[in-house]
C-alpha positions in Angstrom: 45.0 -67.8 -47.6 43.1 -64.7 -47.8 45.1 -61.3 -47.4 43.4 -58.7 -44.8 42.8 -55.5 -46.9 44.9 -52.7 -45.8 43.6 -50.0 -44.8 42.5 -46.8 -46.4 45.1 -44.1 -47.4 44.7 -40.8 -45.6 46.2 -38.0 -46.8 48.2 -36.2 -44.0 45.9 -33.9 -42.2 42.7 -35.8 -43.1 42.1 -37.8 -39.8 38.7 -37.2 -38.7 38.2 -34.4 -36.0 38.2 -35.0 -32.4 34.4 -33.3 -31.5 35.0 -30.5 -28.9 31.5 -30.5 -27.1 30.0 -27.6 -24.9 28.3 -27.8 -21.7 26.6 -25.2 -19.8 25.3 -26.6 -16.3 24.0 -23.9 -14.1 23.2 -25.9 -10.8 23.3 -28.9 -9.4 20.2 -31.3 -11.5 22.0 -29.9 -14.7 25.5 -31.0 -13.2 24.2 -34.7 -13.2 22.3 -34.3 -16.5 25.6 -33.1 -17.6 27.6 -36.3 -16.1 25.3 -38.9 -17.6 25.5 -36.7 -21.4 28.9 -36.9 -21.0 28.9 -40.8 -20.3 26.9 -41.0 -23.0 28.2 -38.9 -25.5 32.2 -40.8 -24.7 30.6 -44.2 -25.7 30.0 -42.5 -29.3 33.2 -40.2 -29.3 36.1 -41.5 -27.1 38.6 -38.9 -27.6 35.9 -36.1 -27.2 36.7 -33.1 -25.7 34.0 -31.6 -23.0 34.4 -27.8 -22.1 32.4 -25.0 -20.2 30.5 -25.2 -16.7 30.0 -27.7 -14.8 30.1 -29.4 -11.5 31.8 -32.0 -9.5 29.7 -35.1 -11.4 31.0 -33.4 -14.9 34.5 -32.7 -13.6 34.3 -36.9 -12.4 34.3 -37.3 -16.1 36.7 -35.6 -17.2 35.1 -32.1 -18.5 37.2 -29.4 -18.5 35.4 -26.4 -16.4 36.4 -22.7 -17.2 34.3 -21.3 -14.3 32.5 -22.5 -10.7 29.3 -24.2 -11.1 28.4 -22.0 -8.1 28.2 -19.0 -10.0 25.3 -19.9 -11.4 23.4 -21.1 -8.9 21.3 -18.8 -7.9 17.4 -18.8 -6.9 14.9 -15.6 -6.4 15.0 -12.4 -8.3 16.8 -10.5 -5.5 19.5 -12.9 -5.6 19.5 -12.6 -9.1 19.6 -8.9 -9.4 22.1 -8.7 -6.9 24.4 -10.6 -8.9 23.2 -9.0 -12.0 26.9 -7.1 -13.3 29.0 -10.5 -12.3 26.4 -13.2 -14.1 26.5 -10.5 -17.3 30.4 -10.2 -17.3 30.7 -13.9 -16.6 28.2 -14.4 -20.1 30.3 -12.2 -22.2 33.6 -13.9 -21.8 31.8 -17.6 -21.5 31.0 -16.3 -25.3 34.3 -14.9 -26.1 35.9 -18.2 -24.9 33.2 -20.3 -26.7 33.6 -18.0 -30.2 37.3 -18.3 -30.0 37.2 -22.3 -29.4 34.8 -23.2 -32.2 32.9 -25.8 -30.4 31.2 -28.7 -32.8 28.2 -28.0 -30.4 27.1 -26.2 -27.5 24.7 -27.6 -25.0 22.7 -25.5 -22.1 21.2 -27.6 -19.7 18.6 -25.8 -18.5 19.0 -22.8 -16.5 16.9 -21.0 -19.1 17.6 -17.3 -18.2 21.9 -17.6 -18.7 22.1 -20.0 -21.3 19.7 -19.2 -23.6 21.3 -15.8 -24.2 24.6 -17.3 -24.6 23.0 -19.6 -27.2 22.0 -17.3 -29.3 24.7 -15.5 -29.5 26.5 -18.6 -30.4 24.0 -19.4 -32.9 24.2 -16.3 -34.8 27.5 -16.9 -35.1 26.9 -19.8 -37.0 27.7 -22.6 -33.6 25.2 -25.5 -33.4 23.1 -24.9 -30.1 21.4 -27.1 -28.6 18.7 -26.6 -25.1 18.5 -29.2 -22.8 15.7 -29.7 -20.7 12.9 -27.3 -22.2 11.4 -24.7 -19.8 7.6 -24.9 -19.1 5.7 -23.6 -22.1 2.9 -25.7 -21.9 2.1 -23.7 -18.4 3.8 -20.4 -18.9 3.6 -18.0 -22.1 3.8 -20.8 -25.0 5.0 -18.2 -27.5 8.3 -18.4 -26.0 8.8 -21.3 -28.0 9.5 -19.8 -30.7 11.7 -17.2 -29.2 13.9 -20.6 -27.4 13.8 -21.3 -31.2 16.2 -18.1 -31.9 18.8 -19.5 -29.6 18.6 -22.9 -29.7 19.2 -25.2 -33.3 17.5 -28.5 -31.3 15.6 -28.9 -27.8 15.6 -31.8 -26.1 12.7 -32.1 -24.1 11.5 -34.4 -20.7 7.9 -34.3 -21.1 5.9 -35.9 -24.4 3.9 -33.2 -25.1 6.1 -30.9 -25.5 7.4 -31.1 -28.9 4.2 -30.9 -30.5 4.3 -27.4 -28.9 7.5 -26.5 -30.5 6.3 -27.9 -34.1 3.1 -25.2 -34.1 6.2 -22.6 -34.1 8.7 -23.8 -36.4 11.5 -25.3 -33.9 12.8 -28.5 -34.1 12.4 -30.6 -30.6 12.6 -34.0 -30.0 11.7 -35.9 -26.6 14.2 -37.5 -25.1 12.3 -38.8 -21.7 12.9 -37.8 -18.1 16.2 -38.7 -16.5 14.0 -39.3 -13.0 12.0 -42.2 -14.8 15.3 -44.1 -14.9 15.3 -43.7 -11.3 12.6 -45.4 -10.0 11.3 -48.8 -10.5 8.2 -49.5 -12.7 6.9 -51.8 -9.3 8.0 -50.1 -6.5 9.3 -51.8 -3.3 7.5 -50.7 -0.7 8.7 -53.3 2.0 11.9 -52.5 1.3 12.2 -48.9 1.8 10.3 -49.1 5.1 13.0 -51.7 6.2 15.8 -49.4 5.0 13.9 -46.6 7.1 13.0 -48.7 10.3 9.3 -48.3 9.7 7.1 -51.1 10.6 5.4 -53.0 7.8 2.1 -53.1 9.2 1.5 -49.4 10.1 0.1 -46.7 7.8 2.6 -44.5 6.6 2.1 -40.5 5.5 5.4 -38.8 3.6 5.6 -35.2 4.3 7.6 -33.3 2.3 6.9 -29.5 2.6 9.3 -28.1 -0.1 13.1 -28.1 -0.9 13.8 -24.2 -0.4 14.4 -22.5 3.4 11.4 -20.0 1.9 8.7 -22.7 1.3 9.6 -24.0 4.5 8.9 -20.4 6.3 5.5 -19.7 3.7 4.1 -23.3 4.4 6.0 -25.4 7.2 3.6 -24.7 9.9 0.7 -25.3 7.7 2.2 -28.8 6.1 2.5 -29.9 9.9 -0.5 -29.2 11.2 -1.8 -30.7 8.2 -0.2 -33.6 9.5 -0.9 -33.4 13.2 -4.6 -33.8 12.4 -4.2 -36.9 10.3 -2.1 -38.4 12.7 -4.8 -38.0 15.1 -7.4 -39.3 13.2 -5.2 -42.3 12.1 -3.9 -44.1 15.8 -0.7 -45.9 15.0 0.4 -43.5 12.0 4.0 -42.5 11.0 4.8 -39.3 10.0 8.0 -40.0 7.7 9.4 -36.1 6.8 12.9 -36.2 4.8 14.7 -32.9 4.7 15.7 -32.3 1.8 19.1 -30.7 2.5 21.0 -29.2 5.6 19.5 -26.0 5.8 16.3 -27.5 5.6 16.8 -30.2 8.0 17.4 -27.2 10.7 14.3 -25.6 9.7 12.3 -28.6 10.3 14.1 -29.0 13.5 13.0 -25.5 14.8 9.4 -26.1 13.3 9.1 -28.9 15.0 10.3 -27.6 18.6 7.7 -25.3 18.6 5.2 -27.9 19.7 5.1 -31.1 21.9 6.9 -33.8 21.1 5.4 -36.1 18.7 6.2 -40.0 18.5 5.1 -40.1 15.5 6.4 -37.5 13.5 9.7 -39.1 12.1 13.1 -36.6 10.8 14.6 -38.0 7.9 18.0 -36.3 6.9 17.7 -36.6 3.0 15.8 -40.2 1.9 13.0 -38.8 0.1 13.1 -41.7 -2.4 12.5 -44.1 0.4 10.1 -42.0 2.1 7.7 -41.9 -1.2 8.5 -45.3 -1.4 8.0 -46.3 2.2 4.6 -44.5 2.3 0.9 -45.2 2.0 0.2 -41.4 0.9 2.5 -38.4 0.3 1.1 -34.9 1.0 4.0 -32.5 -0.8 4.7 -28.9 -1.8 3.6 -28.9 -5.6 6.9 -29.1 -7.7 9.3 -31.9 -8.1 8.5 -33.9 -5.6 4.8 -34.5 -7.1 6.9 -36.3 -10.1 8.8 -37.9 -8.0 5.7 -39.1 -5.9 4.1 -40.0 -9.3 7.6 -42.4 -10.5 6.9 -44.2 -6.8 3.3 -45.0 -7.3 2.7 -42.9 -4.9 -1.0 -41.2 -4.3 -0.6 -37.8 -3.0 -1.8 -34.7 -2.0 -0.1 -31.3 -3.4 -0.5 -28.1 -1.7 1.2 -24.6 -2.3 1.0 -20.8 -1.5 3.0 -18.2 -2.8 2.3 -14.7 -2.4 -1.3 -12.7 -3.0 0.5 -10.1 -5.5 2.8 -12.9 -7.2 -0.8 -14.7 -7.7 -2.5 -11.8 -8.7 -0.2 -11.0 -11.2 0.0 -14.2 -12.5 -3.6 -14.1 -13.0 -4.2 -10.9 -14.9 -1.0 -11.2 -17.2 -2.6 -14.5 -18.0 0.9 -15.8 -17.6 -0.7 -18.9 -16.5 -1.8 -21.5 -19.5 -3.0 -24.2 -17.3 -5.9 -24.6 -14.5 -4.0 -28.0 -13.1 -0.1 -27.3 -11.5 0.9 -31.0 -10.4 3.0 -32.6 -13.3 0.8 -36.0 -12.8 -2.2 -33.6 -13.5 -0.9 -32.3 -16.4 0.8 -35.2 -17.7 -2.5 -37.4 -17.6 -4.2 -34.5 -19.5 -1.5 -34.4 -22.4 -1.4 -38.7 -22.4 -4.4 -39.1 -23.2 -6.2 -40.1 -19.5 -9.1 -37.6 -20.0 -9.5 -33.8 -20.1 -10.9 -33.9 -16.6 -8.4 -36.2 -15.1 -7.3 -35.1 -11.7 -5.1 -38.0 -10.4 -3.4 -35.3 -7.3 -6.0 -32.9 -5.0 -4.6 -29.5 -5.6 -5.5 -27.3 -3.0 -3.5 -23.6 -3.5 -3.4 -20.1 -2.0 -6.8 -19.7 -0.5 -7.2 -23.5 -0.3 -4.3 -23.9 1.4 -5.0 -24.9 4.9 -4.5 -27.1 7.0 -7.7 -28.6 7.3 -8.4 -29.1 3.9 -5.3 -30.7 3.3 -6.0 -32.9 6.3 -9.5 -33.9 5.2 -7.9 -34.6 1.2 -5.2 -36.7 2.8 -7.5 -38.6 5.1 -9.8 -39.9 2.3 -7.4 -41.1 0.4 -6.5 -43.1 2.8 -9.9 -44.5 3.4 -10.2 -45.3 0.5 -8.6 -48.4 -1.2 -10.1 -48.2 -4.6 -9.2 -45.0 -5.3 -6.0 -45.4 -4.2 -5.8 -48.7 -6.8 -7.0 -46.5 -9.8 -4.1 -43.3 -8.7 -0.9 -46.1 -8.8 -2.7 -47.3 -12.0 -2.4 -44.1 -13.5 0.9 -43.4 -12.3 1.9 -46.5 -13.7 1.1 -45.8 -17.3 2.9 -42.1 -17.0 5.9 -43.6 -15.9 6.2 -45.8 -18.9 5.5 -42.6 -20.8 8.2 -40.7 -19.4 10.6 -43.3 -20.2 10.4 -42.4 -23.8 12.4 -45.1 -26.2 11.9 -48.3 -24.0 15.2 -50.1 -22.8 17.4 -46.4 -23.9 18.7 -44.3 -20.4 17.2 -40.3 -20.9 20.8 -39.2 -21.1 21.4 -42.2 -24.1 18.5 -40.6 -25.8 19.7 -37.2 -25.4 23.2 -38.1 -26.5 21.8 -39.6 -29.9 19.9 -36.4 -30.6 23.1 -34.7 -30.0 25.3 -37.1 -32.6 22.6 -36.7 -35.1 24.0 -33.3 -35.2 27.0 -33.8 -35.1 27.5 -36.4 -37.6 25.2 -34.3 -40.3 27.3 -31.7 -39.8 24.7 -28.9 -40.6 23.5 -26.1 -38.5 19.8 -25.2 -38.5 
């Protein structure tokens, strides 16, 4: 018989180190980024240690938060400059603590303007940083690549094209793919979502979705209905499916909606956007996150968005702006390779922005099929792309570009 070999002598004191891991949420997308890391990350380190900020989704696994999630969560510049001596004492200790601890890495998940000073701090200090979830260079000021490069070691990035951008300046960024692609089904069920909704399968469907934030809704609410008001008229038998996207949202759209004369077709969701995109023939959407979403569900669509004529201006003559497309299917098709001119989603912004012309860009897409064919095409081909390493999760990708850190063991 055989004998098993024994086991390896350690020397006392020579066990391998248990990884103490850093993670830096700063609202609630980054707090489920964070979970699913976290999940991720275990499978490869089981007695790991996860420290820093994060939510109720982090906290579910076991990560040990030093301060409220909430802290962080803030949106507009007055907001921000309000909180201004809190967020800049709450940044200093986060680094004391994070110095003192001697974390094997330290991982900001997005919220761009906190974290990536705390990184690089960290990294001057000789910490392995990494930035997860890159912010928008290929629209906005690409040299700030290079200065993300100061504070980060590695970025992991949701969009293809955007380590290429990092490479012309010296950082090291890999692609990891989008978390949302996981999300969605490459062939969507359309049947399905309407029966989970109480929509009728034989009636054309239109999912309105007018933006996320109580100030969209009060810059382009009454413009988005209208919009929809005139569709609906030309279109007998049409729903109007509009999911609010969170409580103080769903009261907005409530008031909005009292203004006029009831509508039997216009149809209050509270939350369901999935199902709404899903459910729907076309979506007409406040350009942002819901266009990707739209674009995972096969959805065609029609993006509109105002902001304000001096924001806009501004914009314009700082040449802040890289990019003469602002829907992510736009772009996206640009950067995969689906033609320079490809415009898979009518944009149709600031002075364009009326009700009318969103009306007549959402009606002929309806009437027409073939177009309609060619958009879920597209869309189909951009969702494999964002999917990155076929059959690995986004936050399984993310977590090996993370242990390839780790276990080298060197700091860039």
């Amino acid at each position: 018989m055989s004998s098993v070999p024994a086991p390896p002598h350690r020397p006392p004191g020579s066990e391998p180190r248990v990884p103490l891991i850093a993670l830096i949420a700063g609202e609630d997308s980054g707090d489920q980024l964070g979970a699913d890391l976290i999940v991720a990350l275990r499978q490869r380190y089981p007695a790991a240690r996860f420290v820093g900020i994060g939510g109720q989704r982090m906290q579910a696994q076991d990560f040990e938060s030093w301060y409220d999630i909430r802290e962080l969560s803030l949106f507009g510049f007055a907001e921000v400059v309000r909180h201004l001596p809190r967020l800049l004492r709450l940044r200093r200790e986060l680094v004391a603590r994070l110095l003192e601890a001697r974390p094997d890495v330290v991982v900001g998940i997005d919220a761009p303007d906190f974290n990536l000073g705390v990184e690089q701090r960290l990294k001057q200090a000789g910490l392995r940083t990494v930035h997860y979830v890159s912010p928008s260079v290929w629209a906005w000021r690409e040299k700030r690549a290079e200065k993300i490069g100061h504070s980060a070691s590695r970025v992991l990035c949701l969009f293809p094209m955007e380590p290429a951008i990092y490479a012309r300046h010296g950082v090291d960024a890999r692609f990891v793919g989008h978390p949302l692609a996981d999300r969605f089904a490459l062939v969507s069920d359309r049947a399905g979502a309407r029966e989970v909704l109480g929509l009728p399968q034989d009636v054309p469907v239109l999912a309105l979705l007018p933006g996320s934030r109580p100030s969209e809704l009060a810059r382009m609410g009454a413009t988005f209905l209208d919009a929809a008001r005139r569709v609906a008229a030309a279109m007998p038998g049409l729903r109007v499916v509009i999911p609010a996207a969170n409580a103080r949202m769903l009261d907005g759209l409530r008031e909005l909606l009292s203004r006029a004369p009831h509508d039997d077709h216009l149809l209050l969701f509270d939350g369901h956007a999935h199902e709404a995109m899903l459910a729907s023939d076309v979506v007409l959407l406040a350009s942002g996150t819901a266009a990707l979403e739209a674009m995972l569900a096969k959805r065609p669509m029609v993006a509109g968005y105002r902001v304000s004529p001096l924001s806009y201006r501004l914009a314009r003559v700082m040449n802040m702006l890289k990019t003469d497309v602002y829907t992510l299917p736009n772009i996206l098709a640009r950067a995969c390779g689906l033609g320079r001119e490809a415009v898979l989603v009518p944009e149709l912004m600031q002075e364009h922005f009326t009700a009318a012309k969103l009306a007549d860009a959402t009606l002929a897409l309806f009437n027409d099929s073939e177009r309609r064919g060619a958009i879920v095409a597209a869309f189909e081909q951009l969702h494999r792309a964002l999917r990155g390493d076929v059959g690995s999760r986004a936050g399984d990708q993310a977590a090996s570009a993370i242990a390839e850190m780790l276990d080298d063991g060197r700091a860039s």
